[in-house]
N, C-alpha and C positions, 0 to 999 in steps of 0.2 A: 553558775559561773561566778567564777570574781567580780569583782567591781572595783572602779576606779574613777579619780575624778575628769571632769567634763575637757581638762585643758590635756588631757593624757590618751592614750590607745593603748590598750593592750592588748601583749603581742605575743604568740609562743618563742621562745630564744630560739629552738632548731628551725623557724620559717626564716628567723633573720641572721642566723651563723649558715647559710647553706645558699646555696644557686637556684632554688625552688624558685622564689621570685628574683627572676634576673636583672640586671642592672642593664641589658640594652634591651629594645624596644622589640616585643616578639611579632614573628612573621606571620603574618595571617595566617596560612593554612601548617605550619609547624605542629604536630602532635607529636610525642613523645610515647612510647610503649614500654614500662617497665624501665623504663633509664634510667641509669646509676645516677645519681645526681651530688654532686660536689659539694662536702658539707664539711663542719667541725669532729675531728675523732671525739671520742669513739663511736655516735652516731653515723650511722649506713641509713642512707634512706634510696627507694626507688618509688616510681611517679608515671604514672598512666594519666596523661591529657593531654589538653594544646600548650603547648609552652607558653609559662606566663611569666608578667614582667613586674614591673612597679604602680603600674595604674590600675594591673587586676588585684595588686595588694594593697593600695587605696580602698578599691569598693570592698575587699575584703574586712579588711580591720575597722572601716565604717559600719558593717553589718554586725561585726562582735561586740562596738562599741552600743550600737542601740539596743543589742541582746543581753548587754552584762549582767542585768539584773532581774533577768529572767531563766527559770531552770532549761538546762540546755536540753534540746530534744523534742523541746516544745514549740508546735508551730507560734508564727507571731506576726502582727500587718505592719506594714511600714506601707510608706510609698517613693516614688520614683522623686518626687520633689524633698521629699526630709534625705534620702540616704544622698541626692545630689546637694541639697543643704549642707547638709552633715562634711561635705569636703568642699566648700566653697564654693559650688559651679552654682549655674543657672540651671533653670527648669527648664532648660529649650530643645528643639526637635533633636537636633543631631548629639548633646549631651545625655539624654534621654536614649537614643539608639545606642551609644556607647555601653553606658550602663547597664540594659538589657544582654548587649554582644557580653559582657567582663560575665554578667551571673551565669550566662550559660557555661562558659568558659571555667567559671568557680563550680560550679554544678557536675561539672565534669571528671573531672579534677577526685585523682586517685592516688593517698598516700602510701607507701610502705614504711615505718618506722622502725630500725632495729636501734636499743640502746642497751646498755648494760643489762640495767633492772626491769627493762619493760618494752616492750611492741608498740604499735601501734599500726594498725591499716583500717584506714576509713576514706572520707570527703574533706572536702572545706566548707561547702554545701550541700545538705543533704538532698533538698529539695527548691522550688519556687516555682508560683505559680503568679500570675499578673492579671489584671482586668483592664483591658483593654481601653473602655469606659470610661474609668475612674483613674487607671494607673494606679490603684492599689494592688502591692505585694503582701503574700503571703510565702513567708522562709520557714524553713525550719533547717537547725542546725545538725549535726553529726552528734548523738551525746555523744561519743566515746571521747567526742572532742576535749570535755573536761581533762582528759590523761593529760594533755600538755597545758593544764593551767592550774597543777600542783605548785608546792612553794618552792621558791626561786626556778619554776621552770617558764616562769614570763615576764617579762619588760614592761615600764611603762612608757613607752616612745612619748616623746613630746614634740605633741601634735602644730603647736604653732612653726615651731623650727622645722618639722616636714613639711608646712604647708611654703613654705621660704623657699622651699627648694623645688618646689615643684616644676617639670621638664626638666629636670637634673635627675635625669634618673640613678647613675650612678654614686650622684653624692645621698641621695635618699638612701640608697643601699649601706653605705657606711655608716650613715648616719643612726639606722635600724641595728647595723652589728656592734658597732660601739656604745650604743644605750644599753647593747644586753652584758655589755662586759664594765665589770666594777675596777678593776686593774688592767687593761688591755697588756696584751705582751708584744715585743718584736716579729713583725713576719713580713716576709719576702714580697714583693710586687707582684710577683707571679703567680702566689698562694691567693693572694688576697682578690686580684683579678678573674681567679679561677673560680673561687669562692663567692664572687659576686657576679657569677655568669656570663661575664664579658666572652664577647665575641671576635675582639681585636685579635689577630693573629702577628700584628706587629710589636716587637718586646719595646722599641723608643716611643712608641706610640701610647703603649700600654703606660708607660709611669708617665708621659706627657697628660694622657686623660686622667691619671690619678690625682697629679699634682693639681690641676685642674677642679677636679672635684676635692678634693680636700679642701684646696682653697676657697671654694662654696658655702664647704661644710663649717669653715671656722669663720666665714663674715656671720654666716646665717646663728651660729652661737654665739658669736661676740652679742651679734645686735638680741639675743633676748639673756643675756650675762651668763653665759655657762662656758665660758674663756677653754679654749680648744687652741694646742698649736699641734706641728710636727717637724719632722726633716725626715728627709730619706738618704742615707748614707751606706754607698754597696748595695743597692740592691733593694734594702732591709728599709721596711717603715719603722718610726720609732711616733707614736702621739701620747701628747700631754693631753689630761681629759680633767672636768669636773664631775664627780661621783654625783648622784643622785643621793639624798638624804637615807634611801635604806642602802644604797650602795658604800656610805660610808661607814655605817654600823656593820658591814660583813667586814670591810676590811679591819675594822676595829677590832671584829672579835677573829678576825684571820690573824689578825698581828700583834694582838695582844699589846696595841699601844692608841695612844691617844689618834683622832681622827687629826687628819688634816683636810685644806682646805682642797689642795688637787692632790692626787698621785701621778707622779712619772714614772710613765713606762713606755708603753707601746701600742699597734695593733695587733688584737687576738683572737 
């Protein structure tokens, strides 16, 4: 697998351009069988498990980060106390039972990937096993998982600014699709609600909770300097963002001119 530094996660772009992990909080017994699931064209992906949300893609992206530097496919031990480390919590009973509930749940969990050039159907986890004992984990990943951690096919979320927003579910979710976009473009309240699994079926309701997390999302960047505005106008999101240091050499060599410090555009 890749590797990346310690202040970073990384992330496949289609887990964070799509509804896979949803932005509200999933329902206990929710499974999902083969469901189309709401993503960025031209990716199609469909999903066999419990519907999951933000906190299953917490102990997720914590697991890949303590695997990075290990070849994928290969079991590996962690335990209940490093991967609850690893995102802030306590070693304690009932954050402990969570964590086990989220791996089963990731253990479960069945992707269908259609994109241009490539498939993909596999896990998020392949496996886990635990000692009761000890509370040491033994994981082993999906290799085929490597497919989506080709070049520019993953993010490096930054992990201080998620940990900021944390019970923000929704704003953790933009937060994850705008890290994977180097220029964001304009899109509708509706799309982007859609795309991050919301379950509001009210449309004032819908940009009241956006505007809401947006505005999360841009204290929580202010305070670690990655300056983020927006406005929403008709309908339509428009965000100003700060590219990430490889995100401004794409645009560089996309635009054939000198980097700057933000780009304006949108969400995309």
């Amino acid at each position: 697998m890749k590797s990346w530094p310690d202040q970073a996660r990384g992330v496949p772009n289609i887990t964070l351009r799509s509804a896979l992990f949803g932005s509200s909080r999933s329902t206990s017994n929710t499974y999902l069988q083969r469901a189309e699931i709401f993503c960025q064209k031209p990716t199609r992906m469909r999903y066999t498990g419990p519907r999951l949300d933000q906190g299953d893609l917490d102990v997720w992206i914590t697991v890949l980060h303590i695997a990075r530097q290990r070849k994928m496919g290969t079991a590996f031990k962690t335990s209940a106390y490093e991967l609850l480390k690893q995102q802030g919590k306590t070693d304690a009973g009932n954050n402990r039972k969570t964590l086990y509930k989220r791996l089963h749940r990731l253990t479960a969990a069945t992707l269908e990937i259609e994109r241009p050039r490539s498939t993909y159907t596999g896990g998020l986890i392949f496996s886990f096993e635990r000692d009761e004992l000890t509370h040491e984990l033994v994981l082993t990943l999906d290799p085929k998982l490597s497919k989506l951690f080709g070049p520019d096919e993953f993010t490096h979320v930054d992990w201080p600014i998620r940990r900021r927003l944390n019970a923000k579910p929704l704003a953790q979710w933009l937060h994850g699709f705008l890290s994977s976009h180097a220029e964001p473009i304009p899109m509708a309240v509706d799309t982007i609600m859609r795309m991050a699994g919301s379950l509001d079926a009210s449309a004032s309701s819908r940009e009241q909770n956006l505007r809401r997390a947006l505005d999360a999302l841009q204290h929580a960047c202010e305070l670690n300097k990655q300056p983020l505005s927006y406005e929403i106008l008709s309908g339509i999101v428009h965000i100003r963002k700060t590219p990430s240091n490889s995100q401004s050499r794409h645009l560089e060599r996309k635009n054939g001119r000198k980097k700057t410090k933000t780009g304006y555009r949108t969400v995309g």
